[in-house]
Chimera marker file (.cmm) of the C-alpha trace (Angstrom):
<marker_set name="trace">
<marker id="1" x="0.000" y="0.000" z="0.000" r="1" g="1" b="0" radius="0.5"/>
<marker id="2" x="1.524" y="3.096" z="-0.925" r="1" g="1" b="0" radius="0.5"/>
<marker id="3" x="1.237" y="5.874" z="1.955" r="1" g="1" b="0" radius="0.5"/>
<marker id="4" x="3.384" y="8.619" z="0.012" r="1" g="1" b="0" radius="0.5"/>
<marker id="5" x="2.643" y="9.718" z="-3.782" r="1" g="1" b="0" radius="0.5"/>
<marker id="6" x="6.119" y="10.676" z="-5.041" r="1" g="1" b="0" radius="0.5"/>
<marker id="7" x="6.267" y="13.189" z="-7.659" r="1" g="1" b="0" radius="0.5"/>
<marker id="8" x="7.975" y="12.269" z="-11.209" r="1" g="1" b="0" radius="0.5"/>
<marker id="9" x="10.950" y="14.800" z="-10.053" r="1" g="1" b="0" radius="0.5"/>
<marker id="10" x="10.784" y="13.122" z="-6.914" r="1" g="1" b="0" radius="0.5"/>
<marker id="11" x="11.213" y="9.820" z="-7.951" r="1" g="1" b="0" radius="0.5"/>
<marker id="12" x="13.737" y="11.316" z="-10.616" r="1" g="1" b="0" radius="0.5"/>
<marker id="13" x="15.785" y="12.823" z="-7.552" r="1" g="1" b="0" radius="0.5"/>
<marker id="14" x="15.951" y="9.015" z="-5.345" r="1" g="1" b="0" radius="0.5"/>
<marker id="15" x="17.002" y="7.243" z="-8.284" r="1" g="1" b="0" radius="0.5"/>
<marker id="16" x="19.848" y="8.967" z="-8.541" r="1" g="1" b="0" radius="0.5"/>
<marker id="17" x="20.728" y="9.270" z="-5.332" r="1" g="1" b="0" radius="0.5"/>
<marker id="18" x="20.319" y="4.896" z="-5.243" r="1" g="1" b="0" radius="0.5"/>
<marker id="19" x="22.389" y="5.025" z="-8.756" r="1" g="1" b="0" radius="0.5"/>
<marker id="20" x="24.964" y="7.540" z="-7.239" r="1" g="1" b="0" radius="0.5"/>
<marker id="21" x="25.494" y="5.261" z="-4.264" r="1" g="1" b="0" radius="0.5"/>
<marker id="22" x="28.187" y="6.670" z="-2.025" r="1" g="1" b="0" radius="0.5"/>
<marker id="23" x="28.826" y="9.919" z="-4.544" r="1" g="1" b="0" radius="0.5"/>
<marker id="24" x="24.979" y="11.211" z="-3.939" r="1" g="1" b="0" radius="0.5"/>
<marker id="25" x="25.959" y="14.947" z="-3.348" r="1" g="1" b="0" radius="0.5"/>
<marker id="26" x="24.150" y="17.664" z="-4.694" r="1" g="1" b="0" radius="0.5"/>
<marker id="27" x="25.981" y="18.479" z="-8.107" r="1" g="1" b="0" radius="0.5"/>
<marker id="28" x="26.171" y="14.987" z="-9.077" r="1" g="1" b="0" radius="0.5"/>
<marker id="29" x="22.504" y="14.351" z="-8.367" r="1" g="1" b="0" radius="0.5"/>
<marker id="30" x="21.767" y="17.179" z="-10.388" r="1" g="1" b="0" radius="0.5"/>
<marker id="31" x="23.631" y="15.682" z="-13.100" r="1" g="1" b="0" radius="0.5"/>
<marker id="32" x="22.247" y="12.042" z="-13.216" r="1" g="1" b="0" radius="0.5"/>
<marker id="33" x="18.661" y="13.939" z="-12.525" r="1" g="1" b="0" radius="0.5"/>
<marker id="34" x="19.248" y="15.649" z="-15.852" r="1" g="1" b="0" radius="0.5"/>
<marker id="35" x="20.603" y="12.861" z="-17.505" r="1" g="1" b="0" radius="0.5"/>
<marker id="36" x="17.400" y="11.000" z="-16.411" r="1" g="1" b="0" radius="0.5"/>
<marker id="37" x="14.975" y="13.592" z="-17.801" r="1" g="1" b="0" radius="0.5"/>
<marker id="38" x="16.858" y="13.670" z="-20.762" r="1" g="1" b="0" radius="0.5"/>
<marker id="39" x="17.000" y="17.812" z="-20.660" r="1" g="1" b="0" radius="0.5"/>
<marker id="40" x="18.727" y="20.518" z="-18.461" r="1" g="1" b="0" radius="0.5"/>
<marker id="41" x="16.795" y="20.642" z="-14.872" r="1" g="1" b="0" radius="0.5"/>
<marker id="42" x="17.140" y="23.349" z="-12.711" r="1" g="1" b="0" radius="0.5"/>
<marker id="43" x="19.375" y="23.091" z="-10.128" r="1" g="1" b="0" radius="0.5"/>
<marker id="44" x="17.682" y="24.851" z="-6.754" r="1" g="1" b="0" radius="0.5"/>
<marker id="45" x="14.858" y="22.339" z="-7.877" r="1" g="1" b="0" radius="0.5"/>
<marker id="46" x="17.281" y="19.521" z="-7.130" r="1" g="1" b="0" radius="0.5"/>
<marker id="47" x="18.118" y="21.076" z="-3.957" r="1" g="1" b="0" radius="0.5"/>
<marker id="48" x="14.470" y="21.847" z="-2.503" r="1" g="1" b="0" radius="0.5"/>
<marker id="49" x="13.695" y="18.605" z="-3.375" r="1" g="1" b="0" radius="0.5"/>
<marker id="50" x="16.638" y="16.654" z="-2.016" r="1" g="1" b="0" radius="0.5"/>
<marker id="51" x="15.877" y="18.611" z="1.492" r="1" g="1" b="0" radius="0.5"/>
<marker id="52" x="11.626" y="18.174" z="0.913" r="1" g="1" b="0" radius="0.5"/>
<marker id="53" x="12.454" y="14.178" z="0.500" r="1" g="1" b="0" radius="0.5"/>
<marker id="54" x="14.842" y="14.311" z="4.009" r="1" g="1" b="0" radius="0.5"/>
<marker id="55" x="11.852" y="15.956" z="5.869" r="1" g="1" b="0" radius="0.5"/>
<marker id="56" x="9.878" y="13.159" z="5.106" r="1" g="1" b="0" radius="0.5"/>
<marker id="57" x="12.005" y="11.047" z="6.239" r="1" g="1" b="0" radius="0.5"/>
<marker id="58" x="13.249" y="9.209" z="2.552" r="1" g="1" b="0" radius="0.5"/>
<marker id="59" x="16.895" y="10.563" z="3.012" r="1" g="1" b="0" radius="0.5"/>
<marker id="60" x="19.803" y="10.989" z="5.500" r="1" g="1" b="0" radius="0.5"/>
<marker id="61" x="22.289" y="13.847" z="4.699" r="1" g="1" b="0" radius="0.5"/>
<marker id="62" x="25.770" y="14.363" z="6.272" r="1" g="1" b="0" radius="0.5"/>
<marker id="63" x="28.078" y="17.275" z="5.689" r="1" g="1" b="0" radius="0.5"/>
<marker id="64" x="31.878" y="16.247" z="5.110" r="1" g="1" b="0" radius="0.5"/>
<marker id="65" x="34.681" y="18.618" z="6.076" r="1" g="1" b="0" radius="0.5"/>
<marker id="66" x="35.934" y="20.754" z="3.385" r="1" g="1" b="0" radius="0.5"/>
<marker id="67" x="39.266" y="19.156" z="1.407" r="1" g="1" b="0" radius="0.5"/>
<marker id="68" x="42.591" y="20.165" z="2.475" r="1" g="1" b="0" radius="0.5"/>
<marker id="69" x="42.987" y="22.240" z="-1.143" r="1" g="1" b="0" radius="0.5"/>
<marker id="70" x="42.638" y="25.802" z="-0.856" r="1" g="1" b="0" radius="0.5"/>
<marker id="71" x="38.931" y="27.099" z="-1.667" r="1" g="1" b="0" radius="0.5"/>
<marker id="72" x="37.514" y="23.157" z="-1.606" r="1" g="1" b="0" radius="0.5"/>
<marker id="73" x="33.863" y="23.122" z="0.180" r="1" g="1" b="0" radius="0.5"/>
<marker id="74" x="32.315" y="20.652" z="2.213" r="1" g="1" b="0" radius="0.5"/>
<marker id="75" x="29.588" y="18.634" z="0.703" r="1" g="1" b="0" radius="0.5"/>
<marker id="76" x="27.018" y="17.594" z="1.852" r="1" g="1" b="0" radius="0.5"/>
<marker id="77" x="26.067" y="13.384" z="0.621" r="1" g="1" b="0" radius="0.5"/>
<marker id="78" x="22.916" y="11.941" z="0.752" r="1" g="1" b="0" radius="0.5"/>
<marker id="79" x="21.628" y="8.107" z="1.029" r="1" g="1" b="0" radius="0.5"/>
<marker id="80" x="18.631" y="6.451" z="0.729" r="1" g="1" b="0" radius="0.5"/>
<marker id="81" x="16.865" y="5.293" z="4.063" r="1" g="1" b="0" radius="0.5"/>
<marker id="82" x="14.695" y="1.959" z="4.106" r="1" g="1" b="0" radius="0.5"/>
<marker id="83" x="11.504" y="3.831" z="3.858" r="1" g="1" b="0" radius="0.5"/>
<marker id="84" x="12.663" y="6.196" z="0.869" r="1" g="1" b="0" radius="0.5"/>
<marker id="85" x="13.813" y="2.684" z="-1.504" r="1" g="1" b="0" radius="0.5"/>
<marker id="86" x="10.248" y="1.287" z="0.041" r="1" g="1" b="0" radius="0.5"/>
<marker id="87" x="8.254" y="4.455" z="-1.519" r="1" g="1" b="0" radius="0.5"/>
<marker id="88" x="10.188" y="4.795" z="-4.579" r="1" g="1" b="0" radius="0.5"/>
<marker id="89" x="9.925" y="0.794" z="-4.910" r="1" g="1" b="0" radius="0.5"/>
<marker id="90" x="6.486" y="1.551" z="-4.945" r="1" g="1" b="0" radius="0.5"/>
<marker id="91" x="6.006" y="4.217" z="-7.008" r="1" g="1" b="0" radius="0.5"/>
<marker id="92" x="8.135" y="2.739" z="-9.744" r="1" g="1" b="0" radius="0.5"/>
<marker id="93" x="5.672" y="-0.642" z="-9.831" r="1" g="1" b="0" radius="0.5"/>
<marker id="94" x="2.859" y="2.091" z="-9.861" r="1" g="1" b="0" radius="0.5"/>
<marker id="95" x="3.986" y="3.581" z="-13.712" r="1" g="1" b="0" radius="0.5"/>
<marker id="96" x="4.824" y="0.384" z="-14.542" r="1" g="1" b="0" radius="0.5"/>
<marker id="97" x="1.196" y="-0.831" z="-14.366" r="1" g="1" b="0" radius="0.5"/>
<marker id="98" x="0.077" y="2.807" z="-15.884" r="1" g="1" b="0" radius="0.5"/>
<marker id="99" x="2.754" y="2.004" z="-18.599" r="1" g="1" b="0" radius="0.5"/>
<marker id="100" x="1.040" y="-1.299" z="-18.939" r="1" g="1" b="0" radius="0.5"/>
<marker id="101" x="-2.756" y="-0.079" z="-19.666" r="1" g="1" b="0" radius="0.5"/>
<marker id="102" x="-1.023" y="3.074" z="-22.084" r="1" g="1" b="0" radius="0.5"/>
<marker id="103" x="0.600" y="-0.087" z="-23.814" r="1" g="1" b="0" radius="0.5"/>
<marker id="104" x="-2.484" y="-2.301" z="-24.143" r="1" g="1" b="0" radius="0.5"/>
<marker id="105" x="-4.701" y="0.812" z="-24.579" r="1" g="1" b="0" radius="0.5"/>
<marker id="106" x="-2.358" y="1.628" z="-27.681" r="1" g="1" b="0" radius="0.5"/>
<marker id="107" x="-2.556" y="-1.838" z="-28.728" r="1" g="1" b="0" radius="0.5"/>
<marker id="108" x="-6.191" y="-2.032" z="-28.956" r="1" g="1" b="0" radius="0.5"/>
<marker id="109" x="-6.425" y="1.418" z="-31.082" r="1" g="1" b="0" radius="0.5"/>
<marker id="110" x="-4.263" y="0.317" z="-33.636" r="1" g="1" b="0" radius="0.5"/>
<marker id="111" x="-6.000" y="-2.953" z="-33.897" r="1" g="1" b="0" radius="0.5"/>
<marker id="112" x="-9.414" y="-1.019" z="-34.413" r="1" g="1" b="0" radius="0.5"/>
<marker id="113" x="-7.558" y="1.290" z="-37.450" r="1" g="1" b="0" radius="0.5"/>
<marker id="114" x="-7.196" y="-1.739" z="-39.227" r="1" g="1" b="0" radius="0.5"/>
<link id1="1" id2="2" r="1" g="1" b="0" radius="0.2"/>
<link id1="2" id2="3" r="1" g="1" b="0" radius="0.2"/>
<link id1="3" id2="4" r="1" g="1" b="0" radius="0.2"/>
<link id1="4" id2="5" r="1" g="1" b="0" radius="0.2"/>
<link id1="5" id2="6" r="1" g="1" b="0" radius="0.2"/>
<link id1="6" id2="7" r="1" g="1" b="0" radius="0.2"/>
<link id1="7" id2="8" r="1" g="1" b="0" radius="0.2"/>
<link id1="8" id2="9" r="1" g="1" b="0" radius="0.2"/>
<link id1="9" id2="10" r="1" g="1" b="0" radius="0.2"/>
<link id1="10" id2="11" r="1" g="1" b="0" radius="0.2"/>
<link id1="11" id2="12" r="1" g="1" b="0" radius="0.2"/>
<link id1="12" id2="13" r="1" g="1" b="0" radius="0.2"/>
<link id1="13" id2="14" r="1" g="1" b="0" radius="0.2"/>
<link id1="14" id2="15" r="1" g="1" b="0" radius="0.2"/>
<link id1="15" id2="16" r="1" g="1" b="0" radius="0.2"/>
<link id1="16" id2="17" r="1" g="1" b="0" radius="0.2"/>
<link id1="17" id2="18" r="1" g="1" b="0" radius="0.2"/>
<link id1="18" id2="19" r="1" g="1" b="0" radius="0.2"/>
<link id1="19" id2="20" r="1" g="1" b="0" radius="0.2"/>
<link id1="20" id2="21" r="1" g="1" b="0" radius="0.2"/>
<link id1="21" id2="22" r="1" g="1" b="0" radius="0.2"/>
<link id1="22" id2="23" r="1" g="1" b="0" radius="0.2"/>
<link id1="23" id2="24" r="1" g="1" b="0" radius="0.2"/>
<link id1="24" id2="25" r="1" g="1" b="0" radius="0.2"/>
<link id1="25" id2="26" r="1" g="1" b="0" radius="0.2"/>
<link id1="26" id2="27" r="1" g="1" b="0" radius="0.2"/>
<link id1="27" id2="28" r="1" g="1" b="0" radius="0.2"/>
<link id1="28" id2="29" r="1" g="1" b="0" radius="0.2"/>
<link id1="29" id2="30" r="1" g="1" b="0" radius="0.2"/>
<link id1="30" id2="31" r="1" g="1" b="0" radius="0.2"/>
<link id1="31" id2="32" r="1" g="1" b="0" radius="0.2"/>
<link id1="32" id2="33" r="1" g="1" b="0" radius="0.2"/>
<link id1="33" id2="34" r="1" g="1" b="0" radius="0.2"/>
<link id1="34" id2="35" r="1" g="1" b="0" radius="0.2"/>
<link id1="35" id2="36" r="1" g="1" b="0" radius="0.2"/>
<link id1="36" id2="37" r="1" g="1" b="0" radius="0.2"/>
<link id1="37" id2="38" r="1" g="1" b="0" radius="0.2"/>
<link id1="38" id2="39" r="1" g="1" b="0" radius="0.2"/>
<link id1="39" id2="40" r="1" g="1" b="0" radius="0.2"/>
<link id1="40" id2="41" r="1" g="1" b="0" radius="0.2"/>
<link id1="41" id2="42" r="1" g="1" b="0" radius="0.2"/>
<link id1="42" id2="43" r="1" g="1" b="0" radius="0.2"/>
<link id1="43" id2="44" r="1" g="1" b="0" radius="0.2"/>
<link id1="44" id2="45" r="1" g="1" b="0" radius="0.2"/>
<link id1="45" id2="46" r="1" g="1" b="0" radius="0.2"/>
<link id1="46" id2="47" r="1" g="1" b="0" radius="0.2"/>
<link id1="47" id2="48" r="1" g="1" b="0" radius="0.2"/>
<link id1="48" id2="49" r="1" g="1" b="0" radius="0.2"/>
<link id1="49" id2="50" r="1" g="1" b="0" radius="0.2"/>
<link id1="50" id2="51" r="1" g="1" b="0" radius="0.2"/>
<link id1="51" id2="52" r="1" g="1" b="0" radius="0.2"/>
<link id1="52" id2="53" r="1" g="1" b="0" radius="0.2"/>
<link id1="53" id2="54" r="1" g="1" b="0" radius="0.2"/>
<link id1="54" id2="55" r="1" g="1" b="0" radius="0.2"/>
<link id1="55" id2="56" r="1" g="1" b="0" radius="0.2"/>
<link id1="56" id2="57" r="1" g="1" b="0" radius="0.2"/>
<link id1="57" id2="58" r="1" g="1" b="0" radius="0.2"/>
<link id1="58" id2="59" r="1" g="1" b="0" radius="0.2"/>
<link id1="59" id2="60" r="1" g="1" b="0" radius="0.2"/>
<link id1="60" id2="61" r="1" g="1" b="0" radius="0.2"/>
<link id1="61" id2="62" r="1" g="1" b="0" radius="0.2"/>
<link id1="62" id2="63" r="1" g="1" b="0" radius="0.2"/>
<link id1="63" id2="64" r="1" g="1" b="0" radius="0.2"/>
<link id1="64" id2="65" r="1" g="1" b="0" radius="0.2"/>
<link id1="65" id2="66" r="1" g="1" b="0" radius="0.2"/>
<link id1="66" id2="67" r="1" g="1" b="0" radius="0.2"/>
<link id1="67" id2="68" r="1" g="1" b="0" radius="0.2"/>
<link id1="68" id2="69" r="1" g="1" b="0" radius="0.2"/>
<link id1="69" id2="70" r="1" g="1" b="0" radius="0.2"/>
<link id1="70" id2="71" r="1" g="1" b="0" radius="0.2"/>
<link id1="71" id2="72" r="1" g="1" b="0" radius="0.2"/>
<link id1="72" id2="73" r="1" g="1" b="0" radius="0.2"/>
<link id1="73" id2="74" r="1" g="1" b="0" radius="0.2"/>
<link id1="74" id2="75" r="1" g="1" b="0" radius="0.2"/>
<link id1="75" id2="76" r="1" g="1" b="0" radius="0.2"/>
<link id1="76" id2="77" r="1" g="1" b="0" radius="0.2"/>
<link id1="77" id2="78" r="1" g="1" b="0" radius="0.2"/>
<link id1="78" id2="79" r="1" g="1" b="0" radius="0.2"/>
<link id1="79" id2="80" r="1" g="1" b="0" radius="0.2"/>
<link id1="80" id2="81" r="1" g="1" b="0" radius="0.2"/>
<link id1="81" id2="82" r="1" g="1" b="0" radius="0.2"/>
<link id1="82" id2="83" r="1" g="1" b="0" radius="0.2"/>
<link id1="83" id2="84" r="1" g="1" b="0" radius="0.2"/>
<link id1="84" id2="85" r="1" g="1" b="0" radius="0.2"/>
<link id1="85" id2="86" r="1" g="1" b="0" radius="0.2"/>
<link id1="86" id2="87" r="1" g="1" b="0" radius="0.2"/>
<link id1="87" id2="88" r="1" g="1" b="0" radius="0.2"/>
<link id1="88" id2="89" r="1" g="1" b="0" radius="0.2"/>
<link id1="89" id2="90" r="1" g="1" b="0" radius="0.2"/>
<link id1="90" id2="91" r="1" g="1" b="0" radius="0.2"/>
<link id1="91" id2="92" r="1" g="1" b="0" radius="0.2"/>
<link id1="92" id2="93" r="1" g="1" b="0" radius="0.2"/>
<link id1="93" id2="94" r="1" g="1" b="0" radius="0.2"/>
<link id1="94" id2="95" r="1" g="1" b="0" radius="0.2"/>
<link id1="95" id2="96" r="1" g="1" b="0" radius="0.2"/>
<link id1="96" id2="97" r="1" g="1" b="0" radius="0.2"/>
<link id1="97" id2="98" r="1" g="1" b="0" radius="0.2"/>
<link id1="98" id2="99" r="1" g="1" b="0" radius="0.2"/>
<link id1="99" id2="100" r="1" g="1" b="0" radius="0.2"/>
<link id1="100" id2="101" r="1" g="1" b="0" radius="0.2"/>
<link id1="101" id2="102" r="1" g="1" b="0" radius="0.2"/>
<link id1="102" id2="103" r="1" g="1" b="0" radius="0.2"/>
<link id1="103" id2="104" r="1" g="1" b="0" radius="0.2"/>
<link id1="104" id2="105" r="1" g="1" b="0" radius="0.2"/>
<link id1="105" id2="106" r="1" g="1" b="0" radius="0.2"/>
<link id1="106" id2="107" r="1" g="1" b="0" radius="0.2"/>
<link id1="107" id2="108" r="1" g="1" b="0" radius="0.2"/>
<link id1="108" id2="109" r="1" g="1" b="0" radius="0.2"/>
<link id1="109" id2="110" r="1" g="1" b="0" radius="0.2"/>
<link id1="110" id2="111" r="1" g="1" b="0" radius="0.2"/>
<link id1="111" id2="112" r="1" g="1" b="0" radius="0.2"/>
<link id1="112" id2="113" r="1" g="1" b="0" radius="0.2"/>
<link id1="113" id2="114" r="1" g="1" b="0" radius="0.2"/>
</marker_set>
């Protein structure tokens, strides 16, 4: 039973933080989220999101100390908690069975053109 609807970004922004694995920090979730949608994405989007998604309790965060380098910033990574691969688990089998009506819908239309 789902008890969370995730949004398409949503879902978008936990796969790639599960894809990422241990490199889930902010830029590079932006990237794979773009590469995912298949067009630029906004990046403060990513952001709200990513924090949105830890409030409900689908994310941890922790902030690493800055490199030695001068002018390198900490970053902050992200993981996926149990209940945030249960929801998106969840929400992926849900368009799968949309994906499977639009398919058979599809199917049946063509067969009445004939």
């Amino acid at each position: 039973m789902i008890t969370d609807m995730l949004g398409t970004f949503e879902q978008m922004v936990l796969t790639a933080v599960l894809a990422l694995r241990d490199e889930a920090y902010g830029l590079a979730i932006h990237a794979k989220v773009t590469e995912l949608a298949g067009r630029p994405m906004n990046v403060g989007s990513v952001y709200v999101t990513l924090d949105r998604l830890r409030k409900k309790g689908y994310l941890t965060s922790k902030l690493t100390e800055p490199p030695p380098e001068v002018g390198g910033q900490a970053r902050r990574y992200y993981q996926l908690k149990t209940a945030g691969a249960h929801v998106l688990k969840e929400s992926v089998e849900m368009t799968i069975r949309f994906m499977d009506v639009f398919t058979e819908a599809k199917r049946l239309r063509a067969r009445r053109a004939k």
